[in-house]
C-alpha positions in Angstrom: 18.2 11.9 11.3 18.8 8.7 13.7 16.6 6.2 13.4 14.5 5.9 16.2 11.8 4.0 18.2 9.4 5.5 20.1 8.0 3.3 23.0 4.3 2.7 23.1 3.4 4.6 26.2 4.4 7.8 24.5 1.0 8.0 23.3 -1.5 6.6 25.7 -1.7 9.4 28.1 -4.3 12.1 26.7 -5.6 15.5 27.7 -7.8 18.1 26.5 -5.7 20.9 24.9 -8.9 22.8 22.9 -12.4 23.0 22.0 -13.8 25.0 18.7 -17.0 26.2 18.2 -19.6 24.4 18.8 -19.6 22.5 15.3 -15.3 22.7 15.6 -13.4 19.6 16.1 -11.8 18.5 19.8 -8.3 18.6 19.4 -6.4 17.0 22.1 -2.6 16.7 22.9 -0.8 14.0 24.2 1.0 15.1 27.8 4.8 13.7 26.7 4.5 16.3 24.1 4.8 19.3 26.3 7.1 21.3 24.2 5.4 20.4 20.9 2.2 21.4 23.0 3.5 24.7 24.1 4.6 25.4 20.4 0.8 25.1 19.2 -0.3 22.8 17.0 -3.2 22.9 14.1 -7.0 23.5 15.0 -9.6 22.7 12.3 -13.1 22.9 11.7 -15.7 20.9 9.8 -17.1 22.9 6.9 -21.1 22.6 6.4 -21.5 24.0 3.8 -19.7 21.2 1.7 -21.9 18.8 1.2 -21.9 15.2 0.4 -23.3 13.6 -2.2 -22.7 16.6 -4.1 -24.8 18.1 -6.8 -23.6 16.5 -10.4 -24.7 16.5 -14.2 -26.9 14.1 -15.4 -28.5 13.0 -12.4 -25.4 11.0 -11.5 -25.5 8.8 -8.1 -22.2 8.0 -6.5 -20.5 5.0 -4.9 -18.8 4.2 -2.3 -15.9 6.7 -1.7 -12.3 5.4 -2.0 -9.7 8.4 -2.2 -9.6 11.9 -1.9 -6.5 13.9 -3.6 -5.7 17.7 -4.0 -4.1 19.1 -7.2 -1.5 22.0 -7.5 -4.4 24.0 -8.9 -6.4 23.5 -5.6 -8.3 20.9 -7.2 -10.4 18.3 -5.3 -10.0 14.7 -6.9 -12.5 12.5 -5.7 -12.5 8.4 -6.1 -15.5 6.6 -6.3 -16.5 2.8 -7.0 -19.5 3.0 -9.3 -19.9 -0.9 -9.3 -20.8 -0.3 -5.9 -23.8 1.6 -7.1 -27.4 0.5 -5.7 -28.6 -2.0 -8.7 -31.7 0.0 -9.3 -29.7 3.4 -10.2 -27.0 1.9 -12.0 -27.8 3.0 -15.3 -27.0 6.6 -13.4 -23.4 5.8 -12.0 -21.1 8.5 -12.3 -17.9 8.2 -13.6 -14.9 6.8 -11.5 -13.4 10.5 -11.1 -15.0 13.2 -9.6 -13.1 16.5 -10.0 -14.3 20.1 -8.0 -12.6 23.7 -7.8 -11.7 24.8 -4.5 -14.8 26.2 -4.1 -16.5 23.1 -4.1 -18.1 23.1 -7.9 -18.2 20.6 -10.0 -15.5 20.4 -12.9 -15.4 17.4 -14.5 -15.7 13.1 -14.4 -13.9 10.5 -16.2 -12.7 7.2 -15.6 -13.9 3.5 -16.3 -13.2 0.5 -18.6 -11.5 1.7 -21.8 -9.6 0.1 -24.8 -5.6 -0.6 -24.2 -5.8 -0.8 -20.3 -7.2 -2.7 -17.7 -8.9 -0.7 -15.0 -9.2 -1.7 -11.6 -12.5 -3.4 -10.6 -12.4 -1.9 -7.2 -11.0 1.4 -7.3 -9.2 2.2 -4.8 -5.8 4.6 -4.7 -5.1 8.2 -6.4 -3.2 11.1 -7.1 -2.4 13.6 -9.4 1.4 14.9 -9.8 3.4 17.8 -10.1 2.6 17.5 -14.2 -1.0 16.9 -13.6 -0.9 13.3 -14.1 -3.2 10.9 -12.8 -2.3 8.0 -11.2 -4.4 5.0 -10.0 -4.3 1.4 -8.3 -7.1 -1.1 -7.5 -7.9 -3.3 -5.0 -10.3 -5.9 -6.4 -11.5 -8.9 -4.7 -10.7 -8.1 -1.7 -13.5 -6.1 -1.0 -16.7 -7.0 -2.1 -18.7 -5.0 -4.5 -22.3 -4.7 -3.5 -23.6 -5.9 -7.5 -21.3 -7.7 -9.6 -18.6 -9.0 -7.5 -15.6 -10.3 -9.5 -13.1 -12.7 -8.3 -10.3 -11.0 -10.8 -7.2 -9.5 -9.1 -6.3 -5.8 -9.9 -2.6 -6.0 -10.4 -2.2 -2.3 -12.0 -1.0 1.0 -12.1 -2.6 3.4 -14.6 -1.4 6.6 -15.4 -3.3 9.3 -17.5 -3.1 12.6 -18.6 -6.1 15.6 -16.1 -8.4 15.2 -19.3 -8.3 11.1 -18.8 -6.4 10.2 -21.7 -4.7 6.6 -21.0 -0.6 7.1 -20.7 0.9 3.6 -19.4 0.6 0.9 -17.4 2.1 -1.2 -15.0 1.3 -4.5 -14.3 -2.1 -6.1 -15.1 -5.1 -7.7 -14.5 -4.8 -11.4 -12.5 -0.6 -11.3 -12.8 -0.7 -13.1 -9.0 -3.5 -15.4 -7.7 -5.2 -13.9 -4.7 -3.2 -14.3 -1.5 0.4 -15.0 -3.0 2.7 -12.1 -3.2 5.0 -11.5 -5.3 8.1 -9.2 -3.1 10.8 -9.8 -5.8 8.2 -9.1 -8.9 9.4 -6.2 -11.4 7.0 -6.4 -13.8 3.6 -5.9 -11.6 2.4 -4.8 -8.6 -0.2 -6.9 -6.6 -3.6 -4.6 -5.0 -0.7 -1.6 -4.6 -2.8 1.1 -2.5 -2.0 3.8 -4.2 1.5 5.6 -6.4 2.8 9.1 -5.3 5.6 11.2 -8.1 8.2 13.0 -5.7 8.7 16.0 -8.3 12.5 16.6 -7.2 14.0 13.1 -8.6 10.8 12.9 -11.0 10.1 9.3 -9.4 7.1 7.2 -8.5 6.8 5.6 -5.0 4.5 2.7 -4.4 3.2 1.3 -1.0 2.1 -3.1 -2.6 1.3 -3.7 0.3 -2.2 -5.6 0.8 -0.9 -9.3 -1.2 2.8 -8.1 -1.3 4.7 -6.0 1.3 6.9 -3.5 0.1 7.7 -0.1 -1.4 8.6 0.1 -5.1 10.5 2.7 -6.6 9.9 3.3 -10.4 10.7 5.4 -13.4 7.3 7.6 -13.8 7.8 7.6 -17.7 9.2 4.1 -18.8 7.5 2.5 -15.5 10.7 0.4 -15.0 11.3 -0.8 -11.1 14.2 1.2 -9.9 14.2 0.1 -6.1 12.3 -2.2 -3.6 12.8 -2.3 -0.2 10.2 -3.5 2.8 9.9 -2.7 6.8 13.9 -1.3 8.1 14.4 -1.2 4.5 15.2 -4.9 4.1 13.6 -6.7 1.2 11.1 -9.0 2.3 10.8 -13.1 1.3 9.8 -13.0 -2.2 6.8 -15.7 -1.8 5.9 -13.9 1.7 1.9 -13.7 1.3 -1.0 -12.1 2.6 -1.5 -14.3 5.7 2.1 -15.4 6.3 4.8 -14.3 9.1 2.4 -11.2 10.2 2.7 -10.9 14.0 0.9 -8.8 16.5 2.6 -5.9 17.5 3.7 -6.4 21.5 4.2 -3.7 24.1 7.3 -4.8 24.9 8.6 -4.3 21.6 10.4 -1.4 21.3 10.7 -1.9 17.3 7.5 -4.4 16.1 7.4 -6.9 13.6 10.1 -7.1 11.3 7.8 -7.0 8.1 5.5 -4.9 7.2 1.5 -5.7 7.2 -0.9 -3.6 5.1 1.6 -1.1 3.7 -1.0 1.6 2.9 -0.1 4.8 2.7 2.7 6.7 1.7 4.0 10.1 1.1 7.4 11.7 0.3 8.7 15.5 2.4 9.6 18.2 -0.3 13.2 17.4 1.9 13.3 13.9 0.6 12.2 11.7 3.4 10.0 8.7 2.4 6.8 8.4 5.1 5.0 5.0 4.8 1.9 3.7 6.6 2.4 0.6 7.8 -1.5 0.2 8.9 -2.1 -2.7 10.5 1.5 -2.6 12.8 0.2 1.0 14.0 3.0 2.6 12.7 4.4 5.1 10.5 7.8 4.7 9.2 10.8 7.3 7.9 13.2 6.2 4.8 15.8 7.7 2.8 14.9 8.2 -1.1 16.9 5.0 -1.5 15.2 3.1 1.3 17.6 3.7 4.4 15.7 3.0 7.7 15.6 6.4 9.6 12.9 5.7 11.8 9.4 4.8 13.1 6.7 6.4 15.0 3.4 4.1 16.5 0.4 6.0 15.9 -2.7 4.7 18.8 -0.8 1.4 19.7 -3.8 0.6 22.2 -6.3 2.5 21.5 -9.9 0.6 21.3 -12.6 2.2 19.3 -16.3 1.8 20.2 -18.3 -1.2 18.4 -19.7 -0.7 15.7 -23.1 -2.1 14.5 -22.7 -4.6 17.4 -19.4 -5.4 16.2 -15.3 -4.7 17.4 -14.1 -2.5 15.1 -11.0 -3.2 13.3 -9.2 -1.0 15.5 -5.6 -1.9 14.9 -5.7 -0.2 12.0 -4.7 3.3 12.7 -2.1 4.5 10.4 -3.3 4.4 7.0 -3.6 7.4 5.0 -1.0 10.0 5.2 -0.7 13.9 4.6 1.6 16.8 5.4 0.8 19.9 6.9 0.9 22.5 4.1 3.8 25.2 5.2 6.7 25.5 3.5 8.5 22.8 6.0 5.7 20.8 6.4 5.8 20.6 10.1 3.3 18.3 10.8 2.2 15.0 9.3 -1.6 14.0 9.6 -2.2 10.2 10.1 -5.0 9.0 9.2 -6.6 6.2 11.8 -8.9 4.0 9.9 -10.1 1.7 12.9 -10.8 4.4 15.2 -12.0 7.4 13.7 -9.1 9.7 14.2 -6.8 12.0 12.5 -3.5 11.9 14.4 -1.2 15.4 14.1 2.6 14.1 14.3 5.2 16.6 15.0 7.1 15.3 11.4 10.8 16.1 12.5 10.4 14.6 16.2 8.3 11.5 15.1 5.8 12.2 18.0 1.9 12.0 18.2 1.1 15.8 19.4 -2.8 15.9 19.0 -5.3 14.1 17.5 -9.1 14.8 16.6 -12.5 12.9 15.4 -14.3 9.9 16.1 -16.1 7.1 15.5 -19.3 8.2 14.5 -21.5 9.4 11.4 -21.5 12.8 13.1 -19.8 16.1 11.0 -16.4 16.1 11.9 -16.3 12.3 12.7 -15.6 9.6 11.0 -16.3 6.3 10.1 -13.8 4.1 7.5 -11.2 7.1 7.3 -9.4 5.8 4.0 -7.9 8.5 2.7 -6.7 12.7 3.3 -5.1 15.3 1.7 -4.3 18.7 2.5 -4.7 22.0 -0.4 -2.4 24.9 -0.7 -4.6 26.8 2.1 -3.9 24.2 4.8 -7.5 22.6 4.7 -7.9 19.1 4.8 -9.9 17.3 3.1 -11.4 13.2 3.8 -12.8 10.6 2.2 -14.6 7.9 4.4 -15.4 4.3 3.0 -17.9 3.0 5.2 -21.9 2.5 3.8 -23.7 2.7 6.8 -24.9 3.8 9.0 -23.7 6.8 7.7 -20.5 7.1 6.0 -18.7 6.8 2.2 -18.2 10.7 2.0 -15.9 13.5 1.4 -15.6 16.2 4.6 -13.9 19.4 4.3 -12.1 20.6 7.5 -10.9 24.4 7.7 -7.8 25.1 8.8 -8.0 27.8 11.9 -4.3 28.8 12.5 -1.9 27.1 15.2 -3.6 26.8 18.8 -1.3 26.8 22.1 -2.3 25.8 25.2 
């Protein structure tokens, strides 16, 4: 693979390519994709009868929704932040984890404060690997939790066993004061958005990329730092922070900014290619295993979402949560668009925007606050939205419907 640019008109002009039933999803297909097009690409459909909240033990309330992630057994994993709980149901918070069958029923919860680890006040990234470990990262402060905010900075990665036995960690609570990263740090990560095993080298790839800005390599077992690399695969300043050297991206900027902003997704091909979300430059971009540049793909460079509560909505940040199609050579990658309520269908191998469906809206099949998506064995996909109100912080389940042609 070359590395490559694609230019930012690529993916303004839009057209219709199909409508599903009535409660299906509008997928459209962008017109410089004609051969993609031709070749069909995925059609899904929102699944009613998953509903959200979902029935739990013990009269358990949930919080707002931060990640969604699908097991090898089919499993849903869902994230929660039970400090984000209304204060008058509190004492009914459900655990941190949420875990159903493929059929939707409940399983099991864990998660939460323990002894020998420090968990993340604001939960916020997860996944569960080819061994059925658990892995999460945190977020806290820079998102407020609606009853007891904390100012403390969650600097970790935790791994644990299905059951929610602790395993190791990485990192810790407050290693780097808010706003200073920490590029050249081996011991810790700073708010990492979430850690991914790629079972063929048995290795751990993380996107620190909300105070730091950078992809870290590690050993899953020792948790040892193996590689780090940043945007093009160049390692960025070590005392590079949150607000510094971040530009704008410009349409007559065939590449973008030279650093990465909010690195926030990231998952690796069962071919070994190293897909990282790069949210807030619109972009998506391809690596080697051992962080070789291959290339980049912008994902909804202009696109304007509606406002929202009377406000803009954060609309530049469209590639954050990442997923691939579920055949055998994962032909497509899903991108999802936080800012502007869209998942974006990339033909993988040709880094180019083929379709795209949703909105911004509270409606079935929209979304508002996309954070996070993951696909299960039967091609489904499945969503977890972050946003409170007016209607949002959920988990939709989309049904996969074959490959549509025009």
């Amino acid at each position: 693979m070359k590395p490559k640019t694609l230019a930012y008109p690529v993916f303004i002009s839009l057209i219709v390519l199909s409508a599903l039933a009535a409660e299906g999803i509008h997928v459209r297909a962008t017109g410089q994709s004609s051969n993609a097009a031709q070749a069909g690409i995925p059609r899904f459909e929102v699944d009613r009868s998953w509903q959200w909240p979902p029935k739990l033990p013990n009269n358990w309330v949930v919080g707002i929704v931060s990640f969604v992630a699908v097991d090898r057994h089919d499993n849903v994993w869902v994230m929660h932040r039970p400090r984000q709980v209304a204060a008058d149901v509190k004492d009914r918070s459900a655990p941190a984890l949420l875990v159903f069958d493929s059929a939707g029923k409940f399983v099991r919860a864990w998660g939460g404060p323990g002894p020998g680890y420090d968990w993340p006040d604001m939960e916020h990234g997860l996944s569960v690997d080819h061994q059925d470990n658990v892995w999460i990262t945190g977020l806290n402060p820079l998102e407020r939790s609606y009853s007891e905010p904390s100012r403390r900075t969650d600097d970790m990665i935790l791994k644990f066993t299905s059951q929610g036995k602790f395993v190791k960690q990485f990192g810790g609570r407050d290693r780097h004061p808010l706003a200073v990263g920490g590029n050249d740090d081996k011991t810790s990560v700073h708010l990492a958005t979430e850690a991914v095993v790629h079972p063929k080298t048995n290795e751990l790839f993380v996107p620190d990329g909300y105070a730091n800005r950078r992809v870290l390599v590690l050993d899953p077992q020792t948790l040892t730092v193996k590689r780090i690399w940043g945007a093009f695969g160049v390692q960025p300043p070590a005392t590079l922070g949150r607000g510094e050297g971040r530009s704008a991206i410009k349409t007559d900027d065939p590449e973008g900014p030279k650093v990465f902003d909010s690195v926030h997704g990231i998952k690796v091909s069962n071919e070994g290619l190293v897909y990282v979300g790069d949210r807030n430059h619109r972009r998506v971009q391809v690596f080697t295993l051992d962080g070789k540049y291959l290339g980049q793909v912008f994902v909804n460079p202009t696109g304007n979402a509606p406002p929202v509560d009377g406000k803009n909505a954060a609309n530049h940040m469209t590639a954050g949560s990442l997923a691939f199609s579920s055949d055998p050579g994962q032909r497509f990658l899903y991108v999802g668009d936080y800012g502007n309520g869209h998942i974006h269908i990339v033909d993988r191998k040709a880094l180019r925007v083929v379709g795209k469906f949703g909105e911004m809206s509270g409606k079935p099949g929209d979304f508002r606050g996309l954070h996070a998506i993951a696909v299960d064995s039967k091609g489904n996909l499945w969503t977890a939205e972050t946003q409170p109100r007016p209607v949002g912080s959920r988990v939709q389940r989309f049904i996969f419907k074959g490959i549509g042609s025009t």
